[in-house]
One Martini backbone bead per residue (centre of mass of N, CA, C, O) as a GRO file, in nm:
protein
  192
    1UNK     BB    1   1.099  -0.533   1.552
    2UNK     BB    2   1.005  -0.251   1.593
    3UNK     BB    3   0.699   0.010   1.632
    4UNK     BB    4   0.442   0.049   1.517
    5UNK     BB    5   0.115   0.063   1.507
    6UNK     BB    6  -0.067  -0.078   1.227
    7UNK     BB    7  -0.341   0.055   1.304
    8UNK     BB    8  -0.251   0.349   1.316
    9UNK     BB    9  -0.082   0.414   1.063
   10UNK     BB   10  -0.334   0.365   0.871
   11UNK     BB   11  -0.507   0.601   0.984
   12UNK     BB   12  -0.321   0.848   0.928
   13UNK     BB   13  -0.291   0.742   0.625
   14UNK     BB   14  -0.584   0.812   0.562
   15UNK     BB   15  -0.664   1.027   0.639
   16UNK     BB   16  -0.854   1.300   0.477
   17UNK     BB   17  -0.894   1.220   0.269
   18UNK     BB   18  -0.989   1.236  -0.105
   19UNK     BB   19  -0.925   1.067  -0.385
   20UNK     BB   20  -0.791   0.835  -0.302
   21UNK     BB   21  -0.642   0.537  -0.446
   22UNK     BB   22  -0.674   0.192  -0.239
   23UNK     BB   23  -0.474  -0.089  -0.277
   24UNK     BB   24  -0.460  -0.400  -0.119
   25UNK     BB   25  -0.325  -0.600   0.002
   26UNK     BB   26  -0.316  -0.910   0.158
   27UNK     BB   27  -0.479  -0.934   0.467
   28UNK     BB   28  -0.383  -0.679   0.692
   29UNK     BB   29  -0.392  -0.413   0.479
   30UNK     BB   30  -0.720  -0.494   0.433
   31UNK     BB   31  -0.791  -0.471   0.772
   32UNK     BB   32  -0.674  -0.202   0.833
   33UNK     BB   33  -0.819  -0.006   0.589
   34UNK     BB   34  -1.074  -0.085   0.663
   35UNK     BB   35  -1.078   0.003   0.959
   36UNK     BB   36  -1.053   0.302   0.899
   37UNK     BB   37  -1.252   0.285   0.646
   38UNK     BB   38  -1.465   0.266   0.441
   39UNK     BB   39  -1.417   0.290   0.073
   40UNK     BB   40  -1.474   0.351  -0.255
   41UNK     BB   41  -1.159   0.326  -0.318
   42UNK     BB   42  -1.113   0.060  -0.188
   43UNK     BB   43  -0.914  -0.198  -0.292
   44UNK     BB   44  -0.944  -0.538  -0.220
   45UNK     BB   45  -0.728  -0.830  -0.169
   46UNK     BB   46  -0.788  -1.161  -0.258
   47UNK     BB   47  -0.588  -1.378  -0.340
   48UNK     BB   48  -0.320  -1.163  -0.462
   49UNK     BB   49  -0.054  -1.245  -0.417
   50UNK     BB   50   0.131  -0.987  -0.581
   51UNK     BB   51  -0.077  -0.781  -0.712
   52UNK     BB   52  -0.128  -0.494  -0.618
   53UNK     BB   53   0.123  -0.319  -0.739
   54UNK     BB   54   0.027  -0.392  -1.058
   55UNK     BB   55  -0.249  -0.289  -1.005
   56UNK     BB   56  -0.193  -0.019  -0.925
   57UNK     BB   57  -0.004   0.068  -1.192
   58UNK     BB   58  -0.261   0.000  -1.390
   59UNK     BB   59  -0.404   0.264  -1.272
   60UNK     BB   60  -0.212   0.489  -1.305
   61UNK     BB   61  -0.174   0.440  -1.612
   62UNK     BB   62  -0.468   0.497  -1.664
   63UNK     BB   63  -0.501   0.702  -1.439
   64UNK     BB   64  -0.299   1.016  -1.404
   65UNK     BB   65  -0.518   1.168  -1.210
   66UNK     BB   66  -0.543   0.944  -0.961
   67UNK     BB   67  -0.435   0.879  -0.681
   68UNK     BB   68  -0.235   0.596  -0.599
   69UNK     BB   69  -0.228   0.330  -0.322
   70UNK     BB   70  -0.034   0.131  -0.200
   71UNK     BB   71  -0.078  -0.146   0.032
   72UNK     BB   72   0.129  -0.340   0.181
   73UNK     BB   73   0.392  -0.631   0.271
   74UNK     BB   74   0.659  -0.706   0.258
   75UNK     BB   75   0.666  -0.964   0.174
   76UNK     BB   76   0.495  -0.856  -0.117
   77UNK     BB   77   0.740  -0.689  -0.190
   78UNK     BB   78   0.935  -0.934  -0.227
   79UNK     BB   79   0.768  -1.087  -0.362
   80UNK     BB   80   0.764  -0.801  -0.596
   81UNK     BB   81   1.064  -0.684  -0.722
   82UNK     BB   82   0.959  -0.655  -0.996
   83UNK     BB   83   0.760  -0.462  -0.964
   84UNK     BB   84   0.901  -0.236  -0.870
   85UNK     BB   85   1.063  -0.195  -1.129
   86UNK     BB   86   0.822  -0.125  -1.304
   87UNK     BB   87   0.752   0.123  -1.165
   88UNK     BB   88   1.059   0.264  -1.218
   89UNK     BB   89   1.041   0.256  -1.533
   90UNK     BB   90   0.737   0.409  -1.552
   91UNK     BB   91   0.696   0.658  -1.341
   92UNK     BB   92   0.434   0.744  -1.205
   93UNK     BB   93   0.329   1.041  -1.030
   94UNK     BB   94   0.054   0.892  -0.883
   95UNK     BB   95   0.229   0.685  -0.734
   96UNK     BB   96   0.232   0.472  -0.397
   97UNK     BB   97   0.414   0.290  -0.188
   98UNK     BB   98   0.349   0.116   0.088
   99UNK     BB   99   0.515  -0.072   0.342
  100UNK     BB  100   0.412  -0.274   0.595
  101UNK     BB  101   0.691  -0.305   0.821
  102UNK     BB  102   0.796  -0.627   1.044
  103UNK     BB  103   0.943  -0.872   0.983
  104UNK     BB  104   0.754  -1.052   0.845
  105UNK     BB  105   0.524  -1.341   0.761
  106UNK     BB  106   0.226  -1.246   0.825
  107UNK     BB  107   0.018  -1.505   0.680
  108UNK     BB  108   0.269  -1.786   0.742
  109UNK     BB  109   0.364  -1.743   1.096
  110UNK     BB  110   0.610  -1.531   1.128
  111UNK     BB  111   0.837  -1.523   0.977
  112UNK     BB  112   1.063  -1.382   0.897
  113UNK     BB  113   1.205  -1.122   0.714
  114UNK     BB  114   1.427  -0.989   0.548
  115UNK     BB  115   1.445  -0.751   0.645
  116UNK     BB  116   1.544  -0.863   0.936
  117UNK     BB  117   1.805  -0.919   0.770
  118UNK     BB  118   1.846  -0.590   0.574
  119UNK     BB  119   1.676  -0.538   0.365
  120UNK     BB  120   1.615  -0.283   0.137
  121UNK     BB  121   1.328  -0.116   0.018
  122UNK     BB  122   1.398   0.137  -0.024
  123UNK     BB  123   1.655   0.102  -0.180
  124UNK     BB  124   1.536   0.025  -0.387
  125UNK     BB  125   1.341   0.180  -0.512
  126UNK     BB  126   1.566   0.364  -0.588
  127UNK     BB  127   1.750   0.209  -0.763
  128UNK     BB  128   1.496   0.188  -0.972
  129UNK     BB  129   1.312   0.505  -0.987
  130UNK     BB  130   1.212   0.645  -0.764
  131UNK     BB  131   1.189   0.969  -0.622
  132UNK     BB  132   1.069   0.884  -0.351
  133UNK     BB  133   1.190   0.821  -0.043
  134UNK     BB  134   1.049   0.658   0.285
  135UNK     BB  135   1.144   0.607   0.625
  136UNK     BB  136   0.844   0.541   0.921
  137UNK     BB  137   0.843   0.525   1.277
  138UNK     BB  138   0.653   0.771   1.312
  139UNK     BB  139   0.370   0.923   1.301
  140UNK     BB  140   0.457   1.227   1.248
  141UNK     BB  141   0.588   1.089   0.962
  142UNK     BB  142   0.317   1.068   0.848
  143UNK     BB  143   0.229   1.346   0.854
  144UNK     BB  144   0.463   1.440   0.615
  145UNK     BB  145   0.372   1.306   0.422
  146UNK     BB  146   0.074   1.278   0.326
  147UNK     BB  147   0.083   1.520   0.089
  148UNK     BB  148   0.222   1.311  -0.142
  149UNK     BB  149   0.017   1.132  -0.212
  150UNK     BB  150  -0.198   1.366  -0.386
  151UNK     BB  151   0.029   1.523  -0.575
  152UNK     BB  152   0.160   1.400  -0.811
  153UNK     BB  153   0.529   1.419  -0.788
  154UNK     BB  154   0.593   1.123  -0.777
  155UNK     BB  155   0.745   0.824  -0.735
  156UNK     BB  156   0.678   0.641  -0.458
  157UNK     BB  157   0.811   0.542  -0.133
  158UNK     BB  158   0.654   0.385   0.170
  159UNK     BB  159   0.805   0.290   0.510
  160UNK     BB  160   0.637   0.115   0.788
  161UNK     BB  161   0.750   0.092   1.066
  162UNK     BB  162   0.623  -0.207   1.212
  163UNK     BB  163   0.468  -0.393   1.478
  164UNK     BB  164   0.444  -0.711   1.544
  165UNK     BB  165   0.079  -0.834   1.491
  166UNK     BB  166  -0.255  -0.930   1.578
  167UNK     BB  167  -0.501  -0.793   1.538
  168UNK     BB  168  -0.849  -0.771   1.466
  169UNK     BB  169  -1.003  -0.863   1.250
  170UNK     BB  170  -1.107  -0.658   0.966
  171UNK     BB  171  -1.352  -0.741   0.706
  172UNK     BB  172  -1.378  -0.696   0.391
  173UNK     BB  173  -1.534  -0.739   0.136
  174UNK     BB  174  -1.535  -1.010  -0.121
  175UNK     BB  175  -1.659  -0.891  -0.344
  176UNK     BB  176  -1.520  -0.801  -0.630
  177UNK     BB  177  -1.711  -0.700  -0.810
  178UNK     BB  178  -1.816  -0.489  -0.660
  179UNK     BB  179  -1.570  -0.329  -0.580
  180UNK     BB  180  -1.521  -0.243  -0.877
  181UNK     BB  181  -1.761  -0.139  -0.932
  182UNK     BB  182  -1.738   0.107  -0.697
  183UNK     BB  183  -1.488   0.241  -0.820
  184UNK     BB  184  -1.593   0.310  -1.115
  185UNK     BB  185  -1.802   0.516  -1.013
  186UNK     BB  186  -1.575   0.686  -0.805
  187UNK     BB  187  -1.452   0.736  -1.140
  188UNK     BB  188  -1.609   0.769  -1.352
  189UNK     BB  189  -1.720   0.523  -1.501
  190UNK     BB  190  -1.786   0.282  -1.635
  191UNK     BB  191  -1.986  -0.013  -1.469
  192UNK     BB  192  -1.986  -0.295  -1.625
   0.00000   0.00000   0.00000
């Protein structure tokens, strides 16, 4: 599966952002959206396969008020169908589920991921009642979608077709409670 860079993909994905809250499956997403530039609004997930989904689904639907983008991965997409579902039965109109399509489980040493074989995560997610989906292979059509992460106007999932490669790590912190903590500041929470 060809596809565009995936570190250059989600920094076009992030320009500009404005108060866009970002929760990153673990691993690549989360490597990916650092290396774009840290923001208080970033949630980064370690060692919480299958989390990213449920968790950006259970913010979205407790603030209504702030956009918010899972980034996550094919593989993590693949195996989390269930939270895929619940989000498309919930609709919240302020979620986008991004996911970096490469067609592999990189993670665990880069075999081949259903998507190379078929699976379509877009058509999964309309299917469950997402408002609208978007397959994109080229930059120019990040540049299309991007307005639709703000705009809180329904339940979206956008697939990001990306080469598979491993650029260099960018580790963003992983103090979990400090993230939280930076994030309810961000977001006018108490922070305790």
């Amino acid at each position: 599966m060809s596809g565009m860079d995936r570190r250059e993909a989600v920094e076009v994905l992030l320009a500009n952002r404005r108060d866009l809250v970002v929760v990153t499956g673990l691993g690549s997403p989360a490597y990916d959206a650092f290396a774009a530039g840290d923001h208080d609004r970033n949630l980064y997930l370690w060692g919480a396969m299958g989390g990213a989904i449920p968790l950006g689904l259970g913010l979205a639907l407790a603030r209504r008020d702030v956009p918010v983008l899972v980034l996550t991965g094919d593989g993590e997409a693949l195996m989390g169908l269930g939270a895929l579902a619940t989000a498309g039965a919930k609709r919240p109109a302020n979620l986008t589920i991004a996911v970096l399509d490469n067609g592999h489980y990189g993670e665990t040493g880069m075999q081949a991921s259903h998507t190379a074989m078929g699976a379509d995560l877009a058509g999964v997610a309309k299917a469950v009642g997402f408002a609208w989906t978007e397959t994109v292979s080229a930059l120019a059509g990040i540049e299309a979608v991007r307005p639709h992460l703000e705009a809180r106007q329904g339940l979206g999932f956008l697939r990001l077709v990306v080469a598979a490669g491993e650029p260099p790590r960018a580790l963003p912190p992983r103090d979990g409670h400090r993230l939280k903590h930076r994030l309810r500041v961000a977001l006018g929470q108490d922070a305790t």
